[in-house]
C-alpha positions in Angstrom: -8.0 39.9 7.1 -8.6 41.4 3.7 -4.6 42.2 3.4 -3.9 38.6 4.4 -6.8 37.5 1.3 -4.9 39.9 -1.0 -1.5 38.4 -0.3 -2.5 34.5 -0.2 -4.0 35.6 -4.1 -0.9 37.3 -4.9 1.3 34.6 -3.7 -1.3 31.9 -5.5 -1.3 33.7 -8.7 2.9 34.2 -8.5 2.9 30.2 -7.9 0.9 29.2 -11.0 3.3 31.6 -12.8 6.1 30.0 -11.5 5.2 26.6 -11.8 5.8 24.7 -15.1 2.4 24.0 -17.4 3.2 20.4 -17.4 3.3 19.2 -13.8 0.0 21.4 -13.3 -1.6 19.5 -15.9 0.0 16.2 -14.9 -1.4 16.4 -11.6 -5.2 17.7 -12.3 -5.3 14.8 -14.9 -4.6 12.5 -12.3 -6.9 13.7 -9.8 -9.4 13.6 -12.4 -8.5 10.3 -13.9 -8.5 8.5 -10.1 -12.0 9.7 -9.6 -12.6 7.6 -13.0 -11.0 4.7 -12.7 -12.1 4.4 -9.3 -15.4 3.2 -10.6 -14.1 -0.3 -11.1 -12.4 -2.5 -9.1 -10.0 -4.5 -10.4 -9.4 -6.9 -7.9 -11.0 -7.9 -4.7 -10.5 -10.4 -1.8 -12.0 -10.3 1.9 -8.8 -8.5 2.8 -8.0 -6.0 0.2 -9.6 -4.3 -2.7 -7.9 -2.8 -5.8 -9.8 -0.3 -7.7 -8.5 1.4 -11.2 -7.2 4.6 -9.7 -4.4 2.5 -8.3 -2.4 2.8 -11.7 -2.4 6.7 -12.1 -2.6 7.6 -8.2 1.1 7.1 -8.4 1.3 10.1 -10.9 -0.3 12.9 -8.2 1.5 11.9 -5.4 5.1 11.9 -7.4 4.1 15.5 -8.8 3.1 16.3 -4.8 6.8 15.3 -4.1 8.5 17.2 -6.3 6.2 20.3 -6.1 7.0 19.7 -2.3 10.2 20.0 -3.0 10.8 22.7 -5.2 7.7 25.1 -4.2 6.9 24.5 -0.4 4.3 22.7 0.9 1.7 25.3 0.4 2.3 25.5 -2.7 1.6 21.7 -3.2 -1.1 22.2 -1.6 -2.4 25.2 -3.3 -2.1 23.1 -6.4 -4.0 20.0 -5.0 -6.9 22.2 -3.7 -6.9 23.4 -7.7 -6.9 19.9 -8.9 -9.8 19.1 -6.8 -11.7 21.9 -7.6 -11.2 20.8 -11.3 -12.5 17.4 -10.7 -15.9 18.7 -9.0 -16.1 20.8 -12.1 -15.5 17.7 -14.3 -17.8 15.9 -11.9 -20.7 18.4 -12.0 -20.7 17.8 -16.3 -20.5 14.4 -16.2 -23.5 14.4 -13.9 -25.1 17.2 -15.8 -24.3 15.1 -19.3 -26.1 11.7 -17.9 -29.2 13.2 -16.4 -30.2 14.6 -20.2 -32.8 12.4 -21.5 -32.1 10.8 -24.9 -34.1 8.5 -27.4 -31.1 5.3 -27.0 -30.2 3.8 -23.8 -27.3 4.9 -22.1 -28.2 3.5 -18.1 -24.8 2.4 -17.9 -22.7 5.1 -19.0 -24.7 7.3 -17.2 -24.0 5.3 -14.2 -20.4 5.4 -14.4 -20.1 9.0 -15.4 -23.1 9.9 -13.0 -21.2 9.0 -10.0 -22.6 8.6 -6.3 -23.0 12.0 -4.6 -20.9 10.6 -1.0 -18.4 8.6 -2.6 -18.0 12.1 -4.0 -18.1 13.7 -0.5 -15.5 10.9 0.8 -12.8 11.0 -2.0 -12.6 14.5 -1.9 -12.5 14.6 1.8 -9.8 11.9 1.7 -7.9 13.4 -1.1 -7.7 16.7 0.9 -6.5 14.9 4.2 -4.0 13.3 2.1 -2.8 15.8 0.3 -1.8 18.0 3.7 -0.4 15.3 5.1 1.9 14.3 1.9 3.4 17.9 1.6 3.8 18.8 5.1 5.3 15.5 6.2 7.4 15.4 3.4 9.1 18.5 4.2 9.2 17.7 7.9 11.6 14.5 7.0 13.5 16.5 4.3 14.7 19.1 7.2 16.0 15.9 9.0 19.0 15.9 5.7 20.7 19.1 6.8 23.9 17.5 5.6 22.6 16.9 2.2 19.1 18.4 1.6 19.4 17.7 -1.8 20.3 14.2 -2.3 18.9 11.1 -3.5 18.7 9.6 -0.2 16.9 12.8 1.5 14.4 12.5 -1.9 13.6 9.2 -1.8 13.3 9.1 2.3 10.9 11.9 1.8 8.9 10.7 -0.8 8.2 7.0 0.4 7.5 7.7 4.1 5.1 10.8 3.5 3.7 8.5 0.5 3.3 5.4 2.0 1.5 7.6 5.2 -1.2 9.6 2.8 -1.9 6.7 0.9 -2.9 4.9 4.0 -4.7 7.6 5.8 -6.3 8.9 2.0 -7.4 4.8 1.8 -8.9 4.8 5.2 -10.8 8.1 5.2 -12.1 7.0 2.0 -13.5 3.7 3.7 -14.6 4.7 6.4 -16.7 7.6 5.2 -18.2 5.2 2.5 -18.4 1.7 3.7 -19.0 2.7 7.5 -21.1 5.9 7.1 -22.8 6.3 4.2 -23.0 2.9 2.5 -24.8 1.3 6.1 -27.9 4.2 5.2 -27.9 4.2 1.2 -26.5 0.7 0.7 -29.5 -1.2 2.2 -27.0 -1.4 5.3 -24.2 -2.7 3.5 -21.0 -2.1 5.8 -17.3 -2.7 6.4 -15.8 -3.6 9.9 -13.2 -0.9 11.0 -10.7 -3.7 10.7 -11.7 -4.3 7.1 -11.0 -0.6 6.4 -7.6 -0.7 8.4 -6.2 -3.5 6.4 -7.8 -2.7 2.9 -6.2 1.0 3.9 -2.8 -1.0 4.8 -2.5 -3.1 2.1 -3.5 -0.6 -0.6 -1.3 1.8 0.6 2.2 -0.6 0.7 0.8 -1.0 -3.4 1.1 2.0 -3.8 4.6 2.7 -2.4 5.8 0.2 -4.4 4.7 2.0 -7.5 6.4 5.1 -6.1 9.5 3.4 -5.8 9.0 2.0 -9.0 8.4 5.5 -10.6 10.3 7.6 -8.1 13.8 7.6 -10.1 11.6 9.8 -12.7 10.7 12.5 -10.5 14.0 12.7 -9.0 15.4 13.4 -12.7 12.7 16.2 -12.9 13.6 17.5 -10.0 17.4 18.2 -10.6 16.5 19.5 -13.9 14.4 22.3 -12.2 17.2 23.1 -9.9 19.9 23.1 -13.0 17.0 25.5 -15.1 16.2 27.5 -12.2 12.8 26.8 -12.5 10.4 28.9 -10.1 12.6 31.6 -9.6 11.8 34.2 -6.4 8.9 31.7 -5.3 11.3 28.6 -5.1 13.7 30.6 -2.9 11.0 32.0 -0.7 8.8 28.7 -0.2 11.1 25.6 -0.7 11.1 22.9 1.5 
């Protein structure tokens, strides 16, 4: 047990090596930035609701695809456990920040910034779930290309179907666990129908595919260019997908 500890660290610490400063910071500001943004919603109808992180959620899963890609699926998923531990960090300040009294009234940015403790719990449990089933279904359906492994069609085959599937199960965890869990007990028994979740998780989830589709011709580009550089060296040729 402690060799397989040792080795897990060793191959953790090789990855961040190997992986370019960029995408790493790229990805954790999203993650952060979602949790944000998710405060307000943006639009709302009795069959869907939009919330702010729609605009950069985008962002992590393209970076998931390409880190997919290049460095394995555990490496994308190293990477996503690191961006979540981040944003519990950021989290913890920001609640630390707006429970410090002070003379002028700050109730509202307190509340944003304060955040509620199981919409917390329920992101981060959703992002997680997500995040495993992005980078291991993604390079499921890439093994399906043995032809061409490497083209545009095995890239963007990979990247919609494993995004358009984690968005809908990362959308539906997050409801359930909040709107059909939690909010019920600390909501004054506030509540969504499992078929409100379903089609809120559905609907929000085919928005978000479209902005991967939109965006996807960017991380493609990225992508060749790390092949052309070489970028990840031993790592890539040991762990890609």
């Amino acid at each position: 047990m402690n060799q397989r500890l040792k080795d897990g660290w060793q191959d953790t610490k090789r990855l961040f090596r190997s992986m370019p400063c960029v995408i790493t910071a790229l990805f954790t500001i999203s993650v952060v930035t979602m949790n944000l943004l998710a405060n307000k919603t943006i639009y709302q109808s009795d069959i869907i609701a939009v919330d702010g992180g729609i605009l950069v959620s985008w962002l992590s899963f393209l970076c998931m695809d390409i880190v997919t890609k290049r460095f394995g699926p555990k490496g994308a998923t190293k990477l996503s456990v690191f961006a979540m531990c981040v944003n519990l960090f950021v989290c913890l300040i920001f609640y630390i920040v707006s429970a410090i009294p002070t003379k002028e009234d700050y109730t509202a940015f307190n509340t944003i910034i304060g955040g509620t403790w199981f919409i917390l719990l329920s992101s981060t449990v959703a992002f997680l779930t997500s995040a495993l089933i992005n980078n291991f279904l993604n390079r499921s359906i890439g093994r399906l290309f043995k032809n061409n492994p490497n083209g545009k069609l095995a890239y963007v085959t990979r990247s919609y179907v494993s995004t358009f599937v984690a968005q809908f199960a990362d959308n539906f965890v997050f409801a359930a666990l909040t709107f059909m869990v939690f909010a019920p007990i600390f909501w004054d028994g506030f509540s969504w129908t499992p078929l409100q979740c379903f089609t809120c998780s559905l609907l929000g989830a085919g928005l978000e595919l479209l902005m991967e589709v939109v965006f996807s011709p960017i991380g493609y580009f990225v992508l060749r260019q790390w092949e052309k550089d070489g970028v990840g060296g031993d790592y890539y040729r040991e762990n890609a997908a």
